[in-house]
C-alpha angles and dihedrals in degrees: 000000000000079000096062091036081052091055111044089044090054094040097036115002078244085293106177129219114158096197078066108036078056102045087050102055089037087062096050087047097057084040080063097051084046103047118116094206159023098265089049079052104057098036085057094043087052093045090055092058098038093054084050099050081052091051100054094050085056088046087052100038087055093052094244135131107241123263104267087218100057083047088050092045094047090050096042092052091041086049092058094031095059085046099057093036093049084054087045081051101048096247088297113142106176089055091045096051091042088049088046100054095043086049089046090063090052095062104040087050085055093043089048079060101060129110119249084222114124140214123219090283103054099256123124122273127213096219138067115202092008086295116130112237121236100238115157108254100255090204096054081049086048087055097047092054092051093041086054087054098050093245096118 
């Protein structure tokens, strides 16, 4: 959690603005439902969470209950997310919930990467100057780590 705390302090100074906050976690959601494997998967199931996570500090920082509906909307994908990923695992828990965490890292150390500069709507970008920034592709990681465990 302090990384996304981290993260949101240093991007936003934990700024909300719940078009966004649902935008956001609308468009990892859809990454999940078009993604062509499990790697994709996973790096869009740990995005989600990690945008929401992000969301709720905003919502508390604002002093503001979350949007049921975002909550609704979080618990219902994460629902149908765990479901598919504990099939692509074979029903094993333990090594889902290992997997998970090590690719969780992944994606919070590219994330710590990332610039604070933002686009017109008020998202990060991953350039500075119009110059793309060079971030490991957590999803290529993410691979890697599944590849290593013979799940891909």
């Amino acid at each position: 959690m302090i990384n996304v705390y981290k993260f949101n302090q240093k991007r936003n100074k934990f700024k909300l603005d719940g078009v966004l906050e649902k935008s956001m976690l609308l468009e990892e959601i859809q990454e999940f439902y078009d993604a062509e494997d499990m790697a994709d998967r996973v790096d869009a199931r740990l995005d989600v969470d990690f945008v929401f996570r992000g969301t709720l500090m905003k919502f508390n920082y604002a002093g503001k209950n979350v949007d049921p509906e975002l909550f609704t909307l979080n618990q219902e994908f994460m629902t149908i997310a765990n479901a598919v990923l504990i099939e692509e695992f074979d029903s094993d828990q333990n090594l889902m919930n290992k997997i998970m965490g090590d690719c969780w890292t992944i994606v919070v150390e590219c994330n710590a990467m990332k610039t604070a500069n933002l686009d017109e709507n008020g998202k990060v970008r991953k350039e500075i100057n119009g110059m793309e920034v060079e971030i490991p592709n957590a999803t290529e990681l993410i691979r890697e780590k599944l590849k290593s465990a013979g799940l891909m």
